[in-house]
N, CA, C and O atoms as a GROMACS GRO file, in nm:
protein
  344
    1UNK      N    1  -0.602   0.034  -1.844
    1UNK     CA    2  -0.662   0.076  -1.719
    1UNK      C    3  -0.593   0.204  -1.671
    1UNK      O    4  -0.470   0.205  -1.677
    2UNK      N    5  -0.659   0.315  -1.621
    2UNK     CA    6  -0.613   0.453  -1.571
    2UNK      C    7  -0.577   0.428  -1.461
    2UNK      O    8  -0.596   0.311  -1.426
    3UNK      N    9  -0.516   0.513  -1.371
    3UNK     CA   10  -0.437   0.480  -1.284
    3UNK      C   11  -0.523   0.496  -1.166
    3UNK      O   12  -0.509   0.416  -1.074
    4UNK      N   13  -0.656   0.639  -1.150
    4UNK     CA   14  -0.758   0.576  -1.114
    4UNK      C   15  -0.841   0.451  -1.072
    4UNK      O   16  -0.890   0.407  -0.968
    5UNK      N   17  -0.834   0.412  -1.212
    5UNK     CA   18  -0.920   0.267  -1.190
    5UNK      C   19  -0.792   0.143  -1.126
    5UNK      O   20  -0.835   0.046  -1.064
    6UNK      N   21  -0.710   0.150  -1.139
    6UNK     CA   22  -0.556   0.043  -1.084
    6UNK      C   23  -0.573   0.100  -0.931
    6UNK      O   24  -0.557   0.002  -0.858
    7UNK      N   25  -0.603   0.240  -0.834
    7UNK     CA   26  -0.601   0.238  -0.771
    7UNK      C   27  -0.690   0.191  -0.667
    7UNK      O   28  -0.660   0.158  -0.552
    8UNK      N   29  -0.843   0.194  -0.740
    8UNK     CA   30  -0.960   0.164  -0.716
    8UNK      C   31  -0.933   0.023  -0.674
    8UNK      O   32  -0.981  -0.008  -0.565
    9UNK      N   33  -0.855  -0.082  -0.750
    9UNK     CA   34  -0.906  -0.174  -0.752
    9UNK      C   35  -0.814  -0.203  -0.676
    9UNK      O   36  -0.840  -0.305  -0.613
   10UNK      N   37  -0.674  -0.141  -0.643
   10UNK     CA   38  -0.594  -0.186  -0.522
   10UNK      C   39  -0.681  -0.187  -0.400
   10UNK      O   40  -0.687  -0.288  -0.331
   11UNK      N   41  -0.761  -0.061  -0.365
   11UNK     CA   42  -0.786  -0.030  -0.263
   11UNK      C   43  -0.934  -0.131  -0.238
   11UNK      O   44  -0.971  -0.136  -0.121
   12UNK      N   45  -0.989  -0.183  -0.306
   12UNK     CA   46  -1.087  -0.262  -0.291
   12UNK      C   47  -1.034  -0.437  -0.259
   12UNK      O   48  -1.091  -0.517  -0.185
   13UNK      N   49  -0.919  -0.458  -0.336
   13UNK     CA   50  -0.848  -0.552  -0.286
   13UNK      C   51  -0.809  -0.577  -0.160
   13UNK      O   52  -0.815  -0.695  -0.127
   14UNK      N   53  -0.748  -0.459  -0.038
   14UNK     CA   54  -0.706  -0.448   0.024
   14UNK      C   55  -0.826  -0.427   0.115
   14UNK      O   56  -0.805  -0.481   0.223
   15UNK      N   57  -0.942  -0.370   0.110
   15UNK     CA   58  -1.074  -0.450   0.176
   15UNK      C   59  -1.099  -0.539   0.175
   15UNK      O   60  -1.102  -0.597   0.284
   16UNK      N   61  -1.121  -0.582   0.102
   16UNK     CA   62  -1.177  -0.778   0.097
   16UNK      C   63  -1.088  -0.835   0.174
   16UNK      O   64  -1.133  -0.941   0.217
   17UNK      N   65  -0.929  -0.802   0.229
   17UNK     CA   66  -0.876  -0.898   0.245
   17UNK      C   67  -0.821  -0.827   0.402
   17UNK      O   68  -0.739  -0.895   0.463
   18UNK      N   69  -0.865  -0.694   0.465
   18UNK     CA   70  -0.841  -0.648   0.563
   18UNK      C   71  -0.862  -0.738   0.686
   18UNK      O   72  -0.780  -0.765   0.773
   19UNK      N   73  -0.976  -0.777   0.676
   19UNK     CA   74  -0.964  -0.870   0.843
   19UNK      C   75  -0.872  -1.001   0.808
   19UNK      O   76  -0.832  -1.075   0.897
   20UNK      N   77  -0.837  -1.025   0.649
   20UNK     CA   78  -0.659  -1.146   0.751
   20UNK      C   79  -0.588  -1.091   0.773
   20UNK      O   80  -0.500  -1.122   0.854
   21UNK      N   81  -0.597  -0.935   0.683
   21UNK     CA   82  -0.432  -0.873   0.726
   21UNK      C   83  -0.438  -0.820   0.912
   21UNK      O   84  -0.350  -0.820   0.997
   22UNK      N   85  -0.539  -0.791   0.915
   22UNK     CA   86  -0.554  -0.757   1.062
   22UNK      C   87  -0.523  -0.827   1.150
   22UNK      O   88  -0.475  -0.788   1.257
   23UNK      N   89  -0.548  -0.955   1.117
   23UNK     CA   90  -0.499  -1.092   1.216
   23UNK      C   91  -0.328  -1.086   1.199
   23UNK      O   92  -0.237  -1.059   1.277
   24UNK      N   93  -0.335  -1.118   1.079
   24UNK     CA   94  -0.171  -1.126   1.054
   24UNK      C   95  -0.077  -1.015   1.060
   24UNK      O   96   0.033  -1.033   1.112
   25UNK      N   97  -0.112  -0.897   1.011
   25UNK     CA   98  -0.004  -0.826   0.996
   25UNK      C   99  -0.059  -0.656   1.072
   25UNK      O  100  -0.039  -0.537   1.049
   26UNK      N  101  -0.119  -0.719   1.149
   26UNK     CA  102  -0.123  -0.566   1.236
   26UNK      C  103  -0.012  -0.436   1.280
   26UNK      O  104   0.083  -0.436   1.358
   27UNK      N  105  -0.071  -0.329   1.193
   27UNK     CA  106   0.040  -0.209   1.217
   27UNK      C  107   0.100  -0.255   1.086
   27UNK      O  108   0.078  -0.168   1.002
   28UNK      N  109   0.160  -0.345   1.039
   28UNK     CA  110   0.220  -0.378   0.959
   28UNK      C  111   0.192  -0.257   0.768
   28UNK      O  112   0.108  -0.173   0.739
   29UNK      N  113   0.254  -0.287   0.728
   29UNK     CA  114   0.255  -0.229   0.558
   29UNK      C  115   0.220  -0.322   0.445
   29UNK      O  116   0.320  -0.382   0.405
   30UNK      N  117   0.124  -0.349   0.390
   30UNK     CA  118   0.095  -0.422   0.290
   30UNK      C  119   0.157  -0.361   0.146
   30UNK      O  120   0.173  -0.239   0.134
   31UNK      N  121   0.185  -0.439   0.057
   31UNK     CA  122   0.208  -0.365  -0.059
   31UNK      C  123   0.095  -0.446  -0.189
   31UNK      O  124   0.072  -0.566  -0.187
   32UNK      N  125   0.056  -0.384  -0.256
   32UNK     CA  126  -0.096  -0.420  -0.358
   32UNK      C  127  -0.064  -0.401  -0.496
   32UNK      O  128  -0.140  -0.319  -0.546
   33UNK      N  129   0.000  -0.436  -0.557
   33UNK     CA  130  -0.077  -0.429  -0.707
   33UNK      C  131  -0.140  -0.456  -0.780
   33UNK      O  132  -0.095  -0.556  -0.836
   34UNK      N  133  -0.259  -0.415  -0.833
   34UNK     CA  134  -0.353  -0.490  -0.893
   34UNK      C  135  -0.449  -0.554  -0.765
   34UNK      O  136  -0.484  -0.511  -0.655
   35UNK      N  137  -0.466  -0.660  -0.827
   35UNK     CA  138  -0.530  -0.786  -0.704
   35UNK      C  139  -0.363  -0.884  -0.688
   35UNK      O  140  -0.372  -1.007  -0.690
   36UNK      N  141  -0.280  -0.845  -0.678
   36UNK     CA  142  -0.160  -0.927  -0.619
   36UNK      C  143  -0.109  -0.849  -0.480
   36UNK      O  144  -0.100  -0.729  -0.456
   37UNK      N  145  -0.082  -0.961  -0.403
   37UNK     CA  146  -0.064  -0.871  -0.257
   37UNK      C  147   0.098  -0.924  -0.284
   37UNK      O  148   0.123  -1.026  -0.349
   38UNK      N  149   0.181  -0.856  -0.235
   38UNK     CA  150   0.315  -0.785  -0.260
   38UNK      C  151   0.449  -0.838  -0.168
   38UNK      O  152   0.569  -0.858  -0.184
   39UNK      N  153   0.297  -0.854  -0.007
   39UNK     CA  154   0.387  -0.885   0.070
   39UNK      C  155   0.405  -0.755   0.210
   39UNK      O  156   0.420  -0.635   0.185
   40UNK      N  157   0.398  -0.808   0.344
   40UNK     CA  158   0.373  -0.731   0.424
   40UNK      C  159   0.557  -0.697   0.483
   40UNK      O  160   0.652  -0.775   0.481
   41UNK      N  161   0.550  -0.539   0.534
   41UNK     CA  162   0.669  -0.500   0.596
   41UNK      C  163   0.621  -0.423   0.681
   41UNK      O  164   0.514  -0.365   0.700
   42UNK      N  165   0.793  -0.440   0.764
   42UNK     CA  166   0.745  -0.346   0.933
   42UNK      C  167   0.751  -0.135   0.883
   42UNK      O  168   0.707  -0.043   0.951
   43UNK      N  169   0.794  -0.131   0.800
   43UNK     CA  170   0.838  -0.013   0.775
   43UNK      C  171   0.787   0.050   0.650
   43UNK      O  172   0.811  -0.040   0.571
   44UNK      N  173   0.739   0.133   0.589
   44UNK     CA  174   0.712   0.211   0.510
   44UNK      C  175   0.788   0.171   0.392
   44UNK      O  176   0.769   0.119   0.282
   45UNK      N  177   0.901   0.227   0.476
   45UNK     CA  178   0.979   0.239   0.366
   45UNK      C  179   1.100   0.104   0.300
   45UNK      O  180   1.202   0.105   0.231
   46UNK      N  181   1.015  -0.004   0.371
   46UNK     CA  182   1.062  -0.129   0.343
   46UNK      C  183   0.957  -0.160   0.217
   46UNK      O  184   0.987  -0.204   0.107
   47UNK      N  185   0.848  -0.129   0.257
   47UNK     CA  186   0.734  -0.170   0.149
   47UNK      C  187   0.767  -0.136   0.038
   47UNK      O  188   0.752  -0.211  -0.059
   48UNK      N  189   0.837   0.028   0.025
   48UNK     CA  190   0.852   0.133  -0.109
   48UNK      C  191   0.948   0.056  -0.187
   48UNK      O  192   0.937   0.047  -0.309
   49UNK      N  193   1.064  -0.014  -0.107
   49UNK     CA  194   1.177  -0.063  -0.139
   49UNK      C  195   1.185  -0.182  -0.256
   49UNK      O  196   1.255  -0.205  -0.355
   50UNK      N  197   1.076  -0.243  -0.189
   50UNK     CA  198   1.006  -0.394  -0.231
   50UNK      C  199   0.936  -0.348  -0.324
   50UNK      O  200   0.983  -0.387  -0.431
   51UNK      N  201   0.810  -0.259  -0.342
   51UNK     CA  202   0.784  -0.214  -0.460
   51UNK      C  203   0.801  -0.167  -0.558
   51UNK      O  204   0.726  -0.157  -0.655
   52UNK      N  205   0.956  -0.114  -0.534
   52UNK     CA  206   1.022  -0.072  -0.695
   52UNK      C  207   1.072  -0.194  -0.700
   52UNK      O  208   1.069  -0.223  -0.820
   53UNK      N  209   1.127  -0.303  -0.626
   53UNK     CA  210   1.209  -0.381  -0.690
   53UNK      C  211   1.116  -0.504  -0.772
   53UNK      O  212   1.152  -0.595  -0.847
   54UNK      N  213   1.003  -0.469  -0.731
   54UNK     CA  214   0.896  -0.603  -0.762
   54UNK      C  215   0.823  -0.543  -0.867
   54UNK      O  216   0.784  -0.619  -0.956
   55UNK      N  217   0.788  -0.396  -0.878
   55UNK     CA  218   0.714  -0.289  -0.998
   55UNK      C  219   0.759  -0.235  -1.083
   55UNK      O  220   0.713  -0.217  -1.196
   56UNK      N  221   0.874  -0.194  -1.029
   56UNK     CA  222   0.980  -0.108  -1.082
   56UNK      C  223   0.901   0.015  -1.096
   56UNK      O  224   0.837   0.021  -0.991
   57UNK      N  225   0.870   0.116  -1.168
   57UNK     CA  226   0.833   0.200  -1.196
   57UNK      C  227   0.702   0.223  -1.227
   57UNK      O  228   0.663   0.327  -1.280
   58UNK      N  229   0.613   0.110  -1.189
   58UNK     CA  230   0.460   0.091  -1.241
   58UNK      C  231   0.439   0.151  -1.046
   58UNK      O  232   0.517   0.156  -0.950
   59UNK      N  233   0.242   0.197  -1.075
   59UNK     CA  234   0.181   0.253  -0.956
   59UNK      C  235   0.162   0.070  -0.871
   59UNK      O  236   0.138  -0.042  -0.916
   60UNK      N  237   0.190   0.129  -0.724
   60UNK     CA  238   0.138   0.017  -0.665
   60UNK      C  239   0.083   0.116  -0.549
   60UNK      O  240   0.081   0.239  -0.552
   61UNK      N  241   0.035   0.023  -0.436
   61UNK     CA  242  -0.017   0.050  -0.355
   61UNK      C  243   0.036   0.023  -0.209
   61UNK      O  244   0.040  -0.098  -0.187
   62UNK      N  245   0.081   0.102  -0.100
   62UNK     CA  246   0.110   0.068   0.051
   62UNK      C  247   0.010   0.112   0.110
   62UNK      O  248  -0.049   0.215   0.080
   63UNK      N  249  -0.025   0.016   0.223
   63UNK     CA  250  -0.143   0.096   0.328
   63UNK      C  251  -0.086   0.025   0.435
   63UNK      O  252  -0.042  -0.087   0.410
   64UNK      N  253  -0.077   0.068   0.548
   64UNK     CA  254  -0.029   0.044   0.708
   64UNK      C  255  -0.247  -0.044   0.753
   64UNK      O  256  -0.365  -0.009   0.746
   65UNK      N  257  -0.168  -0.156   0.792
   65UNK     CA  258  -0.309  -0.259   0.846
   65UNK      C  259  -0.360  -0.180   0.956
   65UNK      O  260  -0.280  -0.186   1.049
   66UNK      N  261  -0.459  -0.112   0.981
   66UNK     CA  262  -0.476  -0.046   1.114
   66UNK      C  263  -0.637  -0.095   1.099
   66UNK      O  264  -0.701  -0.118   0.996
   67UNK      N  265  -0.687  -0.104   1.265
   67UNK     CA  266  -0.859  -0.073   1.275
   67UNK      C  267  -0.883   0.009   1.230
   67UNK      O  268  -0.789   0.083   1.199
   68UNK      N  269  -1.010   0.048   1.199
   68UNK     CA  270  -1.133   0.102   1.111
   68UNK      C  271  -1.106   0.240   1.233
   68UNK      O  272  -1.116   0.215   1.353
   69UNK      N  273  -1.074   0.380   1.183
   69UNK     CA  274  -1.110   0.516   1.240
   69UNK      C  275  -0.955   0.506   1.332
   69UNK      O  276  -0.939   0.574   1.434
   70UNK      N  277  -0.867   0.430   1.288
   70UNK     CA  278  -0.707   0.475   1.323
   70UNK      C  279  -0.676   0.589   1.233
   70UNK      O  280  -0.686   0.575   1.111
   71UNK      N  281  -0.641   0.696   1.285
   71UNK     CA  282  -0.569   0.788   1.197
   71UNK      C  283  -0.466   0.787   1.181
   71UNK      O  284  -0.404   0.740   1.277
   72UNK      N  285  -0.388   0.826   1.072
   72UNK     CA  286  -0.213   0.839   1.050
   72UNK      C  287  -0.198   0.931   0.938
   72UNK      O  288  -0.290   0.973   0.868
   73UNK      N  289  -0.081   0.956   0.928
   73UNK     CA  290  -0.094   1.108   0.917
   73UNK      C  291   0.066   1.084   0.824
   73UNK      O  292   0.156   1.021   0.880
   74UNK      N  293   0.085   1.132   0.700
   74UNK     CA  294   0.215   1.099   0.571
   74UNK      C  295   0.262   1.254   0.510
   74UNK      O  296   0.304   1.279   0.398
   75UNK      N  297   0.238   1.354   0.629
   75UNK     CA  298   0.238   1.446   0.544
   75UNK      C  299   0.327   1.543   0.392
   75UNK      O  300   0.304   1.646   0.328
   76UNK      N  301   0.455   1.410   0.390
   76UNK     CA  302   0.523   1.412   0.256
   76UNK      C  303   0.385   1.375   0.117
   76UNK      O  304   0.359   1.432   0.012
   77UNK      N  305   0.324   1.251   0.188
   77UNK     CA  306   0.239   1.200   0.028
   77UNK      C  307   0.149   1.318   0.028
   77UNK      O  308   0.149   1.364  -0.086
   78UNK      N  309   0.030   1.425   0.151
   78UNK     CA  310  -0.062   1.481   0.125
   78UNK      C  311   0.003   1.605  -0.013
   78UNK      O  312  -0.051   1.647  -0.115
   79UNK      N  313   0.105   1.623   0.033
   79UNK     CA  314   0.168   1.746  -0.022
   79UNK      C  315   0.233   1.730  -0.181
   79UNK      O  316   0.249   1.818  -0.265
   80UNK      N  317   0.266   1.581  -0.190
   80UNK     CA  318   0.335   1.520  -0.320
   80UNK      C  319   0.449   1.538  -0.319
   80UNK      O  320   0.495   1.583  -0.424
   81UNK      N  321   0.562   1.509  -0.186
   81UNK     CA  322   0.699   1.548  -0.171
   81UNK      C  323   0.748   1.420  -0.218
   81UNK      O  324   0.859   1.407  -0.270
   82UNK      N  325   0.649   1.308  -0.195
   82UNK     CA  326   0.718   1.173  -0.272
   82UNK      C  327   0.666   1.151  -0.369
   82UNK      O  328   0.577   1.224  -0.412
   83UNK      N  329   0.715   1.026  -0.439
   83UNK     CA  330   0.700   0.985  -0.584
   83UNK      C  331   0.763   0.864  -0.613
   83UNK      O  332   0.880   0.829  -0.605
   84UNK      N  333   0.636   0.793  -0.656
   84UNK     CA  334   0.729   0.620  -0.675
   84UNK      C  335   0.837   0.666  -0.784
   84UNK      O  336   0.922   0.577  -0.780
   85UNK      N  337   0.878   0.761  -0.882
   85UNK     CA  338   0.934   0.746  -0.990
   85UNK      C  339   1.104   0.800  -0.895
   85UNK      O  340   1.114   0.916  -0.854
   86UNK      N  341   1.197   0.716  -0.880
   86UNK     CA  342   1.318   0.763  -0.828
   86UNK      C  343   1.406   0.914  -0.938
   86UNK      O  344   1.513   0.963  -0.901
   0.00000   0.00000   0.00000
C-alpha cells in the first residue's frame, strides 16, 4: 500500500469514527494507523511521541478532534519543517 492510499484510509477511518471522538475527546489529538486508533492526547506533541514509540518509523496519522469548519493552522507541517523520521 502507498503511502497515499495508508493515508486515505487513515483519514477515512478517522471519519467514521469522528462523532465518538467528538463526544470523547474534544480538542483532543487522535493518533491513526491504518484502521487502528492509537489512542487520544492533550498535546500534539504527546501524540508524535506515542507514535514513534507505537510505529516507530512507519507513516501514521494525528488530527486534533475539532467541529466541522474549525480552523487550525501547523505551519511547521504546511512547509515540511517536520518529519516523523527523527
Amino acid at each position: 500500500m502507498t503511502a497515499e492510499e495508508t493515508l486515505q484510509t487513515e483519514l477515512q477511518f478517522y471519519e467514521k469514527n469522528k462523532q465518538e471522538y467528538l463526544k470523547l475527546y474534544p480538542g483532543q489529538f487522535v493518533l491513526i494507523k491504518g484502521e487502528q486508533f492509537g489512542g487520544a492526547y492533550t498535546t500534539d506533541a504527546e501524540a508524535y511521541k506515542a507514535g514513534l514509540d507505537q510505529f516507530g518509523d512507519q507513516t501514521f496519522l494525528i488530527r486534533q478532534v475539532l467541529e466541522d469548519g474549525t480552523k487550525v493552522s501547523y505551519p511547521a507541517l504546511t512547509v515540511g519543517v517536520m518529519s516523523i523520521h527523527p
